[in-house]
C-alpha positions in Angstrom: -11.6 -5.0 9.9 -7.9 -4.0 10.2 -7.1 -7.6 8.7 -9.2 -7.2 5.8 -7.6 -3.7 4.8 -4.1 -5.2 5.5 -5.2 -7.7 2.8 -7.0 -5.5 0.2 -3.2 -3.4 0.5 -0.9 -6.8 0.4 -3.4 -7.8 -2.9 -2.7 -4.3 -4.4 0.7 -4.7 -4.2 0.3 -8.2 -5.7 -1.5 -6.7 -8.6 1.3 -4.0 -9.3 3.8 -6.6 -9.2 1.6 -9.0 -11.9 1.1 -5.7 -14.0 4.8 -5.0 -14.2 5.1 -8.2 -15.5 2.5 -8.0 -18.1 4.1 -4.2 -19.4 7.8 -5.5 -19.3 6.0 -8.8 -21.1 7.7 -11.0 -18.5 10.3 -10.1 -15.7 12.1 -6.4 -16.1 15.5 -7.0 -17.7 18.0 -7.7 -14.9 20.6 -5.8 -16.9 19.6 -2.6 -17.2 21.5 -0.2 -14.9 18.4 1.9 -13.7 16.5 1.2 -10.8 13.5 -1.5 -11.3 10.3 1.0 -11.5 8.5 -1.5 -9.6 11.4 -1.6 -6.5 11.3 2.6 -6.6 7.7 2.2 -6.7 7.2 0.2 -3.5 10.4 1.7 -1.8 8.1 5.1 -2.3 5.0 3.9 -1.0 6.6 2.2 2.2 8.5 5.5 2.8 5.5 7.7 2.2 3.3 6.0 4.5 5.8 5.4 7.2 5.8 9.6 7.2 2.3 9.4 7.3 2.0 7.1 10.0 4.1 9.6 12.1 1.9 11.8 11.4 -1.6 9.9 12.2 0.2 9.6 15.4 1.2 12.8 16.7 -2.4 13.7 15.5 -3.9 11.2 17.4 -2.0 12.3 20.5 -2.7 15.9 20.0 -7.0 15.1 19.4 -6.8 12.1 22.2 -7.9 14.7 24.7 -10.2 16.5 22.3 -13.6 14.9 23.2 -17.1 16.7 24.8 -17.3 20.2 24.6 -13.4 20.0 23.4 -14.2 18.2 20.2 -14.4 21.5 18.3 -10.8 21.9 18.8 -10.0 18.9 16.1 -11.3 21.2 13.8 -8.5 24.2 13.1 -6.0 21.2 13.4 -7.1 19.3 11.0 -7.6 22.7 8.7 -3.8 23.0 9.5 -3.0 20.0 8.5 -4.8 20.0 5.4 -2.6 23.7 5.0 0.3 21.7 5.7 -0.4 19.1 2.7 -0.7 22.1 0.2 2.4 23.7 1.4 4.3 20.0 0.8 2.7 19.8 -3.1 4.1 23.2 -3.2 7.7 22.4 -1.7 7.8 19.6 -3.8 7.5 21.4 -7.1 9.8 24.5 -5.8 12.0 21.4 -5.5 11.6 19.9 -8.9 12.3 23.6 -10.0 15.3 24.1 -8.1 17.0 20.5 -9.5 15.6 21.5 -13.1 17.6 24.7 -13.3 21.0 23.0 -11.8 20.2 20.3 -14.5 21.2 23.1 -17.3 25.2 23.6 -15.6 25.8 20.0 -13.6 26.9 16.7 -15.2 23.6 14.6 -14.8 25.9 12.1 -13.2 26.9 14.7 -10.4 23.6 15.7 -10.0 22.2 12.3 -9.7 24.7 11.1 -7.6 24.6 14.6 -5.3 20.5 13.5 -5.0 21.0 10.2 -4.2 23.3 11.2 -1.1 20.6 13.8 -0.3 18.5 10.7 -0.3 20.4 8.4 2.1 21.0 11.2 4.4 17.0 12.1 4.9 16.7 8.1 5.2 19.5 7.6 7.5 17.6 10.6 9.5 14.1 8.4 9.6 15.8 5.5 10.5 17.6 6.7 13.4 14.5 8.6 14.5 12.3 5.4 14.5 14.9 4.0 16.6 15.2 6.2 19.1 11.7 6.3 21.4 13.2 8.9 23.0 12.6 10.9 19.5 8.9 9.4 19.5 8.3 10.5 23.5 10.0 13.9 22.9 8.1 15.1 19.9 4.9 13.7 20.7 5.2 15.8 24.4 6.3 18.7 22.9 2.4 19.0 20.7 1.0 17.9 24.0 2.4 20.7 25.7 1.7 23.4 22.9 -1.9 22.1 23.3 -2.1 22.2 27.3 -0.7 25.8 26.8 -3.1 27.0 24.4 -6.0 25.4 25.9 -4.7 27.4 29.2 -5.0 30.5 27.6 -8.7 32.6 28.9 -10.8 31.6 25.1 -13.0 34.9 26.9 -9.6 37.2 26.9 -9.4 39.7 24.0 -8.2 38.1 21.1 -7.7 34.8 23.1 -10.7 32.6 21.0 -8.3 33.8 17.5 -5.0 32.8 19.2 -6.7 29.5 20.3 -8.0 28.7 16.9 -4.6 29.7 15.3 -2.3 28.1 17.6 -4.0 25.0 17.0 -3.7 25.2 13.0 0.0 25.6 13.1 0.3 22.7 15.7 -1.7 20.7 13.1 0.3 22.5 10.4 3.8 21.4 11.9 2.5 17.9 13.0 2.5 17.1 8.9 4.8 19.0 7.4 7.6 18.0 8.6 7.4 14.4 7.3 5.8 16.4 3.8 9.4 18.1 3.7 11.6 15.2 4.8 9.8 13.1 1.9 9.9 15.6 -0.7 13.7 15.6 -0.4 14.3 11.7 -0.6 11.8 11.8 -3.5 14.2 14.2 -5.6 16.9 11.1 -6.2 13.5 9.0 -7.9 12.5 11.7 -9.8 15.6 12.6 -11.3 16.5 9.1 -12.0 12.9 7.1 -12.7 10.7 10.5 -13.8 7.4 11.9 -12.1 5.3 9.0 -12.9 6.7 6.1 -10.5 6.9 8.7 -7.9 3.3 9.7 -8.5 2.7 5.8 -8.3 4.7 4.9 -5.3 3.5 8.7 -3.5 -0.3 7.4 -4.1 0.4 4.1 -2.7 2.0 5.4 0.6 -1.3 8.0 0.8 -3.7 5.2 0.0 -2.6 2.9 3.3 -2.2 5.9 5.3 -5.5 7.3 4.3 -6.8 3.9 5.7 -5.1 4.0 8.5 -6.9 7.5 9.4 -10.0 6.7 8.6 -9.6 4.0 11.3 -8.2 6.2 13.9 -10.1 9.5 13.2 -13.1 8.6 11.8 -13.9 4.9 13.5 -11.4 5.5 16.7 -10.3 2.4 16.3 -7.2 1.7 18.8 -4.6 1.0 16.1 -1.2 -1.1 17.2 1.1 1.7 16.4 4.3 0.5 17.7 3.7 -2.7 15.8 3.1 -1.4 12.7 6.1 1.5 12.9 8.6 -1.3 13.7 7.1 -3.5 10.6 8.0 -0.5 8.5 10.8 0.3 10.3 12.3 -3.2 9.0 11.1 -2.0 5.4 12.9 1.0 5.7 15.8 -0.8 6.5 15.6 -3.1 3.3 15.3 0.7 1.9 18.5 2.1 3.2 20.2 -1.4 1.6 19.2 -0.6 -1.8 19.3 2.9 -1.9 22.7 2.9 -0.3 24.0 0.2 -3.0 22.6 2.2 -5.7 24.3 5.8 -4.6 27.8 3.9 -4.0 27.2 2.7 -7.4 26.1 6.3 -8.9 29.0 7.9 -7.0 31.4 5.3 -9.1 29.8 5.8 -12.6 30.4 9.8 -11.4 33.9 9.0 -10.4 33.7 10.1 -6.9 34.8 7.2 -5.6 36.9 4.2 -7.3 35.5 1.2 -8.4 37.4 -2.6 -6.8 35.4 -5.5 -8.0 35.8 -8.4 -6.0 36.8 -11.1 -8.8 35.6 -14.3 -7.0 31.7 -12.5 -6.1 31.4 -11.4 -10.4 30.6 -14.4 -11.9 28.9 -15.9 -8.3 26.5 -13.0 -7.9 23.4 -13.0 -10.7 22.6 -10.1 -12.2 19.1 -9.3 -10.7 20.7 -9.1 -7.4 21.8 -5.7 -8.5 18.7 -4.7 -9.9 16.3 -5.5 -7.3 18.3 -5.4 -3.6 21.5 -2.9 -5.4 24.3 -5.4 -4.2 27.0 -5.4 -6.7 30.0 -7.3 -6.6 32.5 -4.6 -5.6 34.3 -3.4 -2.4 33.2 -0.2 -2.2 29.3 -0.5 -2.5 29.3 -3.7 0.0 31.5 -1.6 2.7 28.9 1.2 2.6 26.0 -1.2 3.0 27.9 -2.6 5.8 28.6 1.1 7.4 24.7 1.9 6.8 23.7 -1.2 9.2 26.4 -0.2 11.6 25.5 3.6 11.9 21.8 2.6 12.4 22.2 -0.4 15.2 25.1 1.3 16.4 22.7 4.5 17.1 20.0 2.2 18.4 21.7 0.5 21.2 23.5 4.0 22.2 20.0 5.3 22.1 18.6 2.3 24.2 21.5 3.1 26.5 20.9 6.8 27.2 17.4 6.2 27.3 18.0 3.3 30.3 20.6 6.2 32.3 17.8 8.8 31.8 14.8 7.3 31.8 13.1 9.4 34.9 13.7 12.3 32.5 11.1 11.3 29.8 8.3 9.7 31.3 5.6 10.4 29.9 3.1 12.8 30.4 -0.3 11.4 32.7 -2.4 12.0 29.5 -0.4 11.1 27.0 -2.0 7.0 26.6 -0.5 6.5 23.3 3.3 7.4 24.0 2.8 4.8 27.1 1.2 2.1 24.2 4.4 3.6 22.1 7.0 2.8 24.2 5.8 -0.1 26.3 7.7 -3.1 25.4 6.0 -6.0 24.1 
């Protein structure tokens, strides 16, 4: 089952690709200093259901528990998670608005380029959260324990059936919005750059495979190989960072933030679409802050792997938790 829906997704994505070719009537022009639509359209779905697989997962580890006479607890947090994805559409277009009116008295060059480093930041975030399973065993306690708590509380007390019921939305509230907000602001750099419409693309993409996804673990509790799947687009999200850290050293240049050193002997060696689809241009200072991205993000992940070994009695995980012991358990 999960192998058929893996290859329904890897055909879509087969079928976007043939279709750009058909509208550009051949292969997009390698030239053209804007980002490929079809590269800002995949980076966006990868990204969007990366967030969403976060989310499916601290879901599934608040509702593990939530069986029997407990199943009518799922309820209030899936209503506040449903909240949560209306508050996010809503973010996102207080967003928009808030780039629209500096639009009117920045350069767009500024603008673009201050978006793009928005961008890199929120990514840089992700990807040193993925890394770190102390991040994954930390958050994913702290829902369990906000459920144990309320579940605690007398339901017969006055008032305690409402706190019950509303503690639960907001733990199912907070359990999505989170990743809404963190992609709303990497989305801003896209939109400003590509338009709504390959966002709108890439967005439905990301919310297509994660809808699959919880249909399998909500619906058909299927028992889903998380930590396999987070570090396959974990490695994604690092081809992400690549680009999208080539194309905002590149920005800041054309915005003269920084300077711009081509390396003579890489301009003629290095073809064009190399710029276009993976952002590597043949200058100093776009290559050095590719190179600084992979160092910040190893760099954290053997620091965190390090920590994690001198503390490790700290953050075991909680008897109940099964899926933060599937998490971290190494293969």
């Amino acid at each position: 089952m999960i192998a058929a829906i893996l290859c329904l997704a890897a055909a879509a994505v087969v079928g976007v690709l043939i279709w750009q070719g058909v509208s550009e009537h051949g292969a997009p022009d390698p030239l053209r200093p804007n980002t490929s639509p079809t590269v800002a359209f995949l980076d966006i779905g990868v990204l969007v259901f990366r967030e969403g697989l976060e989310c499916i997962l601290v879901l599934a580890a608040v509702t593990a528990s939530m069986t029997g006479t407990r199943q009518a607890h799922r309820r209030p947090v899936a209503i506040g998670a449903g909240i949560a994805f209306g508050a996010t559409l809503i973010t996102w277009f207080i967003a928009i608005g808030i780039v629209g009116s500096l639009m009117d008295n920045v350069p767009a060059l500024d603008l673009q380029a201050a978006t793009g480093l928005l961008a890199v930041i929120v990514l840089l975030v992700i990807m040193n959260w993925f890394f770190h399973k102390i991040y994954w065993g930390g958050w994913i306690r702290a829902h369990n324990r906000r459920r144990k708590s309320l579940l605690a509380s007398d339901p017969a007390r006055k008032n305690g059936h409402s706190r019950l019921w509303w503690g639960f939305i907001l733990l199912g509230f907070t359990s999505l919005y989170r990743e809404g907000f963190e992609v709303v602001l990497f989305l801003q750099s896209y939109n400003l750059r590509l338009g709504g419409g390959v966002v709108l693309k890439g967005a439905l993409l990301g919310l297509l495979l994660s809808g699959m996804v919880a249909v399998l673990t909500f619906v058909l509790q299927q028992r889903l190989p998380y930590r396999k799947m987070l570090i396959t687009t974990g490695i994604l999200l690092g081809v992400v960072l690549l680009v999208m850290v080539g194309e905002q050293a590149q920005e800041m240049q054309l915005a003269h933030w920084i300077s711009r050193t081509e390396i003579p002997w890489l301009v003629n060696a290095l073809p064009a679409w190399m710029g276009m689809w993976f952002a590597v241009f043949p200058t100093y200072e776009t290559l050095i802050a590719q190179g600084l991205a992979v160092v910040l993000v190893v760099g954290s992940y053997y620091a965190a792997r390090r920590f994690r070994a001198g503390g490790e009695h700290e953050i075991a995980p909680e008897p109940d938790a099964a899926i933060v012991r599937r998490l971290e358990t190494v293969p």
